[in-house]
Each structure stands twice: as C-alpha cells, then as structure tokens.
N, C-alpha and C positions, 0 to 999 in steps of 0.2 A: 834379297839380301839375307846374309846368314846372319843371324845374333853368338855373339860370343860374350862371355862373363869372366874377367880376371877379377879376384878376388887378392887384396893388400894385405900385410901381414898383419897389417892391424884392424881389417876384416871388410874395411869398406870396399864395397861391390862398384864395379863400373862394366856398364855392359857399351861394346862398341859391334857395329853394324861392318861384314866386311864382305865382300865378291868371291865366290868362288875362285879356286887358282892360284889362289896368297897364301903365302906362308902365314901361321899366326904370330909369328913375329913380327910380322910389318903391321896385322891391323893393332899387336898393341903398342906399337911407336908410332901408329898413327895417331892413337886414341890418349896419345901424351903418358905414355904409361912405362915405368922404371926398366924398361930390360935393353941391354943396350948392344948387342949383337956385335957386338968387336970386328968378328971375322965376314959381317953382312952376311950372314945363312950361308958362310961356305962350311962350315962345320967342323972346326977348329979353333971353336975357345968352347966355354960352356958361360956365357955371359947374358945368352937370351931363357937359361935352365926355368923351369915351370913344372909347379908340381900341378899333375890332374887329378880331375875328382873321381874317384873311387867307380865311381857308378860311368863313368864313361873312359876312363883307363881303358879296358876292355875291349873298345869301339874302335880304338884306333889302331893302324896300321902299326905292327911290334915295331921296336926299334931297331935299326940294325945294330950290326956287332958295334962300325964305326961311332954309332952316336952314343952307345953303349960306353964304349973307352972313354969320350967326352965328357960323358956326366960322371966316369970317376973324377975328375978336376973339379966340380960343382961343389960348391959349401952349398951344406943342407936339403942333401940328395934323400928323399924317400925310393919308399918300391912306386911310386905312382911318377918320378921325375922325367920327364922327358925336355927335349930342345926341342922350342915354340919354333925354331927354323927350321926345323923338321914336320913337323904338321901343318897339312896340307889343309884351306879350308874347303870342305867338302859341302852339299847341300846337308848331309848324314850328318853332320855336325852341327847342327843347327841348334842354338840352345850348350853350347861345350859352355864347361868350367872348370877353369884353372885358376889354381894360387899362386903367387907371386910370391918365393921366398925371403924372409927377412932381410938375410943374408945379401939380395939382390942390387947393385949398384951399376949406377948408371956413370960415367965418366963424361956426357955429354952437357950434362945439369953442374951449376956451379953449387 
C-alpha cells in the first residue's frame, strides 16, 4: 500500500492508504475527504484541484496543456496546483502530500 497525506486548509493532516493504479482523487473520496470530482476524472471541471508540496511537485508526471487550461477555472490556484484526477498513484509516490484548498467545495455533503 502507498501512504498519501492531504492536508485541510485548516491544516489538519489525514493520511489514507491507497493501491497502486487510482487516480488520487478516488483515494481522497475514499478517505471521506472534500474534493468532489464533478466530471468523475474525466477532466473537465477543476473540482477535485489540489495544491502539492513543494518538495514533491517536482516528482510528478508535468501536467498536460489540457489540465493546465483546467486549473485556469480553479479558485486558489498556486505554481504547485495540479488535478488529483490526474495523478496516478505510483509506488514512487509513496509518502505524497497535498493541500486541499480553502476554497474547495464538495456539493455531495449537505
């Protein structure tokens, strides 16, 4: 199992356990966690948007141009923002963390 760590804007950490193969959006709506993937990781909203940490930004597969145009749509885009339905979990990612921006809203939650 790979460890992944989403981080809340209001900083509390939750680490969820996920299989190779999944997109990091599914392990964090497995893990009960606010991103709400609209377009289910077809890549056409920016609703599952995720900011990465600094030190593993780098690690990951760049984005394309398409996901690029996406996250112009995203409130509370950094240089670090990528769509969690775009990243793959890899064994290499073992240990990833991401923030969950403020801004982030789930329409699935009352």
């Amino acid at each position: 199992m790979i460890e992944v760590c989403f981080i809340a804007a209001d900083g509390a950490r939750t680490t969820a356990q996920a299989e190779p193969g999944i997109s990091l959006l599914e392990v964090a709506q497995a893990a009960g966690l606010p991103l709400e993937g609209t377009c289910e990781g077809q890549m056409a909203c920016s609703t599952c948007h995720v900011i990465v940490t600094a030190d593993w930004y780098a690690r990951l597969t760049p984005a394309s141009e398409d996901e690029e145009d996406m996250l112009d749509l995203a409130a509370g885009v950094a240089r670090t923002s990528r769509l969690s339905c775009q990243i793959v979990i890899e064994p290499e990612l073992d240990g990833l963390e991401v923030r969950i921006p403020g801004e982030s809203r789930d329409m699935r939650r009352p």
